[in-house]
N, C-alpha and C positions, 0 to 999 in steps of 0.2 A: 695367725696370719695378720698381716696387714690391712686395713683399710681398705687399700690405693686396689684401681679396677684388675691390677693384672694379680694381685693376693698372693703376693710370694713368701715363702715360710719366713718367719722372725728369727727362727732358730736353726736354718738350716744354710749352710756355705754357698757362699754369693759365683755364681758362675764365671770362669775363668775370665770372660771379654768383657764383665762386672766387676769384677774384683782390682781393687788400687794400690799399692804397695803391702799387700797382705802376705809376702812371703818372708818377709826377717823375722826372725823368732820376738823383736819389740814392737810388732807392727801385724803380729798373730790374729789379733781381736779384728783384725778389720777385714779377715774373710767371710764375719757374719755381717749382715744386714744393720748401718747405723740406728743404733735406739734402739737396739734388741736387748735381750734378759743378753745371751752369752758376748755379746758387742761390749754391754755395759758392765759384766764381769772381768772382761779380760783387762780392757780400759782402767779399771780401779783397781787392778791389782797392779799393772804396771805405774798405775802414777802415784797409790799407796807406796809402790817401794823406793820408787824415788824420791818422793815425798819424806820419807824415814831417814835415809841419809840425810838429806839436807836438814832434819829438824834436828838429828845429831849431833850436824857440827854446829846449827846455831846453838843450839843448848849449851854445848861445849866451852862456845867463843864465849858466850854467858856467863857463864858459871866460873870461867878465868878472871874474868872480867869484874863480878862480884864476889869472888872468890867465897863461893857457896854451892856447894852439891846439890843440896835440896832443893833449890832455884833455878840450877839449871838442868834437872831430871823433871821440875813444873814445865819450866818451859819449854823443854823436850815433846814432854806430851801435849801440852798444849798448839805448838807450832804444829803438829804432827796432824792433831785432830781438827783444828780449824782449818789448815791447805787440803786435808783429803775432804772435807763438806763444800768448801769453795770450790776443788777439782769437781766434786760430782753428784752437786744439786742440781745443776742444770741438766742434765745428761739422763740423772736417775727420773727428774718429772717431766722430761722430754720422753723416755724411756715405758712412766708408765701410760703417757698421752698415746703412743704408736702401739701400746697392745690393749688399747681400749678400743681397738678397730673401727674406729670413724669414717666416715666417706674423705675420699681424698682429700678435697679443698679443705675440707674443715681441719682433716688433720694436720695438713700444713699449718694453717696458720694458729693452733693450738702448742705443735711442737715449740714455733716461734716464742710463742708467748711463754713457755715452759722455761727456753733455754734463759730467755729474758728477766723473768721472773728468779732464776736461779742465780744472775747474776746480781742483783739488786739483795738477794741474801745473803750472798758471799758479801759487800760489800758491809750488812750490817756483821757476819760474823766474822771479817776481819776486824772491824771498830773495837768488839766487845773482845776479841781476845785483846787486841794492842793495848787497847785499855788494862786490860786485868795482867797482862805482863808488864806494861809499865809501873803500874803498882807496886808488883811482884819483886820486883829489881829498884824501886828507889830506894831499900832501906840501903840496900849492899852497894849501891853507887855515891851514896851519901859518905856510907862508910869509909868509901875509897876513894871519897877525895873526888868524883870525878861529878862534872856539872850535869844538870838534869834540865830540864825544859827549861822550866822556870828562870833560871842561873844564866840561860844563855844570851849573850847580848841581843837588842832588838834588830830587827830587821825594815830596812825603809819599805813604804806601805808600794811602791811601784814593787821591788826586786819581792816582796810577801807576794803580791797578785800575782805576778808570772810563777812563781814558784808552786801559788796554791794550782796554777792552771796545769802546767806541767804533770805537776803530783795526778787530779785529775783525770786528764790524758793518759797517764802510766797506769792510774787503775782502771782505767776501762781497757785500754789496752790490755793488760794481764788477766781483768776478770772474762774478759772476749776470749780470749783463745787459752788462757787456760783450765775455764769454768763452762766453756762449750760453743764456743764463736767457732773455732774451726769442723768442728764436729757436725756445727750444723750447716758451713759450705758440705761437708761432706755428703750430707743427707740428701742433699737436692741436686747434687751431679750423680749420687747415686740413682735416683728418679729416673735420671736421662737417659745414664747407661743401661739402667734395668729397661728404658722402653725400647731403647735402639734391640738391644738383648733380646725380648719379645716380638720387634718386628723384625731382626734378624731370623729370628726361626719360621717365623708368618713366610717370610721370603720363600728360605728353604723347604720347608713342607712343599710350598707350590710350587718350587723349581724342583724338585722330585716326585711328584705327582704328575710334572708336566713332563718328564722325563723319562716316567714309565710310560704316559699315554706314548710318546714319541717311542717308544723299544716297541709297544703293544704294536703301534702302527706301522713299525717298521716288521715285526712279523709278518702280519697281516698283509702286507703287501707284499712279501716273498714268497707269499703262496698264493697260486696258483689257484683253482677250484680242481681238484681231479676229475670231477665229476665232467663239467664244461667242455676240459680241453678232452677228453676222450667222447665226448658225447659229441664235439665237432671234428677228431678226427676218425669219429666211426659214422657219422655224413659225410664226411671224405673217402671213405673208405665205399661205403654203399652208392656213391654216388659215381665214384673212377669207372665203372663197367657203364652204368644208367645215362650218365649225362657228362660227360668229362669237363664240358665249359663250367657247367654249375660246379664242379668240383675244385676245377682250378681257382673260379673265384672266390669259394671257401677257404681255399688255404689262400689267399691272396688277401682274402678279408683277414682271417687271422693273423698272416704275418703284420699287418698293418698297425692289427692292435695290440700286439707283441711288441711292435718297435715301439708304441707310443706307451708302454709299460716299463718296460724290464731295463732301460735307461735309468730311471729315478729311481732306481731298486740298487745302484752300484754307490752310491754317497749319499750323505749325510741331506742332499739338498732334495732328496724324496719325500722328507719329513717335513719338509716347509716348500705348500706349491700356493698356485695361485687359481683364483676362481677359472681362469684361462686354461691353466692346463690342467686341469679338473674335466671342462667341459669337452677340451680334445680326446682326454681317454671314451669319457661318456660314447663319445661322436663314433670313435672306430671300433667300440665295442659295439654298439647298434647297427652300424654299419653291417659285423659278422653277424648280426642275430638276423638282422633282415635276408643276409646271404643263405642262413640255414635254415629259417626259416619261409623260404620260395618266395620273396616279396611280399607276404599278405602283412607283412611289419612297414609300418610310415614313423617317421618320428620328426620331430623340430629341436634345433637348439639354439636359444634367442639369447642375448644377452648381448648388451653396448659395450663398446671396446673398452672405456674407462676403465668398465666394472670386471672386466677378465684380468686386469692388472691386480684387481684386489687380492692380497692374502685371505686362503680358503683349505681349511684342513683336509688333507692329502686323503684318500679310500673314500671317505663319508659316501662323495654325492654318486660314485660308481654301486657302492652298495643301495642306493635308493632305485637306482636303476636296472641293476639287475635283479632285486625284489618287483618290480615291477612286469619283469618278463615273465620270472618263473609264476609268480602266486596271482597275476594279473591276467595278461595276454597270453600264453602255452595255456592254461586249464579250458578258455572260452575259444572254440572253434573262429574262425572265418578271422577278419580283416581288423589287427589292433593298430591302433597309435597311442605312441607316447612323448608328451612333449616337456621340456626342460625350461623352466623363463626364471633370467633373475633380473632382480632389481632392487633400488638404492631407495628405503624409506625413509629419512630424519634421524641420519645414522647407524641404521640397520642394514645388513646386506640379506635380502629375502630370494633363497633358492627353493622353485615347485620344482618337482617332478610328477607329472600327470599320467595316467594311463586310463584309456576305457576299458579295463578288464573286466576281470571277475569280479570285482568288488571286493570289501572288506568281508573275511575269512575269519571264523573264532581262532585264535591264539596268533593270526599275525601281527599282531602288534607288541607280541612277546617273544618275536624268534631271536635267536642268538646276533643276528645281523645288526637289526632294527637297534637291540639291548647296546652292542656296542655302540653305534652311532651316538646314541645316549650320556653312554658313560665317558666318550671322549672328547665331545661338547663339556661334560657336566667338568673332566678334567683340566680342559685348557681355558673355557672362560666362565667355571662356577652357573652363578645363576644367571649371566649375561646373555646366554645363546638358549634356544629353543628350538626343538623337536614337535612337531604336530604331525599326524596321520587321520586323516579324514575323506568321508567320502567326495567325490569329484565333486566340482558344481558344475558338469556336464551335464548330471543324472544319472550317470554309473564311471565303476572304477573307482578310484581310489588317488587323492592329492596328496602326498610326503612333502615337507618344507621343513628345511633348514632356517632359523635366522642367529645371523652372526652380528656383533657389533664392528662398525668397519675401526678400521686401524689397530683392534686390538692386537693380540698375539694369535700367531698362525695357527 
C-alpha cells in the first residue's frame, strides 16, 4: 500500500474514472498506480524495447561510419545500457520512495526529490558513456579520414554560449520527460483523481443509503396500522346503535385523517415533507383519537409559521405521537394531554412531543417504532440529528424530541 490517507494497492488496477490512457496495449503499465513494482515493470520494458532499436541503428550508423564491427556492437550495448539507466533511475527511486509507505506529504516531496535526483544521474551517466564512446571511435574516425573534436574549426565565443545554452536546455528537457518528468505530472493528477474517486463513492454510499431510508419510508407510509383502522371502525361499529352522533364523528374524524395521509402516499413528494405537514397529519390523527377516545384526550400543536416551511423527515414525528397514545395515555385511566412545540435553536430545528401518561415503561425505548426513527435520522443526516426520550419535566409522562440541523437534507 501506499502512504497517502486513502491506502490504495500499489499493485493492484487503478479504477476505471482513475485510470488515463491505460487501454493501448503501449500505454498497459498505466492501469497500475504510478511508482508501483508492476507501473514500473511495464514502463521499462516498453522503453528497454524501444530503447534497443534505436541503439541498433546507432551502433550501425557507427560501425559504417568507422567501418568496424566491434565498435559498433560496443557501442550498441553501451547506447543501450546507458538510455535504459537514464530512462529508469528516476522512476525505479521514485518507485522504491512510494512502497516505503510514508505519510502523504512526505512522500510527495521524497518522490520529487527521487525523480530529481535520477535526473542528475542520468546526466553524469550520459557524460561517462559519451566520453568512453568517443574514445571508442576516434581510432576508426582517424582512420577514415573524418575530423574529431579536436580538428574542427573554432567556434566564436557568443554562437559557443548559445549553443552550450541550448545543448543545456535539450538535456534537461530530455532528461525531464524521459528519465521521469512526465511520470511524475502523472503521479499527482493521479492523487486528484484517486481523491475525487474516493469521494465519488463517499457520495454514492450516502445517496443509497439515503435512498433505502427514502423506499423504507415509503413502505412505512403505505401502511396503514391494521390494528388502528379496525380498532376505530369497530368504535364505529359499537358506537352506530349507542350513540350515532359520536359515531358519525368517528368516521368524519377518520376520513379527515385519511385525506391528510393517503395524498403523499401517490408520489415521489411523500418522501420529502415539511415540518408543516408533518404537524397537520399529527393534528387529524389526534383529532380521531380524541373522537374515540370520548374527549378525555386534550392536545396542542405550537409551532411559528416560518418553522413549518422547514424541511422535516416524512412518518418520524406521527410515530412519536402515536407512541405516545398507545404506551402513554390508553394504559392511565382518566383525562390525558399531549402536546407538540417546535423550535429554532442556533441552527437546530428541536421537535417535543409531550404526554402525561404512564411514563417510561422497561423496553419502550427499544420498540420497533422508536428503533426506526433512529435509524432514519442516523440515515439521512449521520451524526447531525438526535433522538432523546426522557421523562416529562411536568413530573410524569414521558418527552420524545427530535433535533434536526435546519437546511440540511429532508
Amino acid at each position: 500500500m501506499s502512504g497517502s490517507r486513502d491506502n490504495y494497492l500499489l499493485g493492484d488496477p487503478l479504477p476505471a474514472d482513475v485510470l488515463v490512457g491505460g487501454t493501448t496495449v503501449l500505454s498497459r503499465y498505466r492501469r497500475y498506480p504510478v511508482f508501483g513494482l508492476r507501473w514500473l515493470a511495464g514502463r521499462s520494458l516498453l522503453f528497454c524495447s524501444v530503447i534497443a532499436v534505436v541503439a541498433v541503428f546507432i551502433g550501425a550508423g557507427t560501425g559504417i561510419a568507422v567501418r568496424d564491427v566491434a565498435v559498433a556492437s560496443k557501442v550498441t550495448v553501451i547506447q543501450f545500457v546507458a538510455f535504459s539507466l537514464m530512462a529508469t533511475l528516476g522512476p525505479a527511486l521514485a518507485t522504491a520512495v512510494r512502497h516505503a509507505r510514508w505519510p502523504e506529504a512526505r512522500e510527495r516531496k521524497a518522490v520529487v526529490m527521487a525523480v530529481l535526483a535520477g535526473m542528475v544521474l542520468s546526466f553524469f551517466v550520459d557524460r561517462v558513456a559519451s566520453s568512453y564512446i568517443e574514445q571508442l571511435i576516434r581510432p576508426g574516425m582517424v582512420a577514415a579520414g573524418l575530423p574529431t573534436a579536436e580538428q574542427m574549426a573554432p567556434v566564436a565565443p557568443l554562437l559557443k554560449a548559445i549553443g552550450l545554452a541550448i545543448n543545456v536546455a535539450a538535456l534537461v528537457l530530455i532528461y525531464g520527460l524521459f528519465g521521469g518528468g512526465l511520470a511524475l505530472r502523472a503521479y499527482f493528477s493521479e492523487r486528484r483523481r484517486w481523491d475525487d474517486h474516493h469521494h465519488a463513492r463517499e457520495v454514492h454510499a450516502l445517496e443509497s443509503r439515503v435512498h433505502e431510508a427514502d423506499l423504507r419510508l415509503g413502505v412505512l407510509q403505505a401502511q396503514v396500522e391494521p390494528h388502528f383502522l379496525f380498532n376505530t371502525l369497530a368504535s364505529v361499529r359499537a358506537l352506530v346503535r349507542q350513540d350515532p352522533a359520536q359515531a358519525e364523528a368517528t368516521l368524519d374524524a377518520l376520513v379527515d385523517f385519511l385525506r391528510a395521509t393517503i395524498p403523499k402516499l401517490r408520489d415521489d413528494r411523500g418522501l420529502h415533507a415539511t415540518l408543516g405537514q408533518q404537524l397537520d397529519i399529527c393534528a387529524s390523527y389526534l383529532v380521531l383519537m380524541q373522537v374515540r377516545m370520548g374527549g378525555r384526550l386534550t392536545y396542542t400543536v405550537r409551532a411559528e409559521e416560518p418553522l413549518r416551511a422547514l424541511p422535516f423527515p416524512p412518518s418520524l414525528l406521527i410515530t412519536l405521537v402515536e407512541n405516545a397514545i398507545k404506551h402513554g395515555i390508553e394504559p392511565r385511566p382518566g383525562p390525558g394531554r399531549i402536546e407538540i412545540d417546535a423550535s429554532r435553536d442556533d441552527g437546530v430545528l428541536r421537535v417535543q412531543v409531550r404526554d402525561d401518561g404512564a411514563g417510561l415503561q422497561p423496553g419502550l425505548s427499544t420498540g420497533v417504532g422508536l428503533a426506526n426513527v433512529r435509524e432514519q435520522l442516523a440515515a439521512r443526516y449521520g451524526t447531525s440529528a438526535a433522538f432523546a426520550l426522557t421523562p416529562n419535566t411536568a413530573g410524569r409522562g414521558v418527552c420524545a424530541e427530535i433535533r434536526v440541523p435546519v437546511g440540511s437534507p429532508e
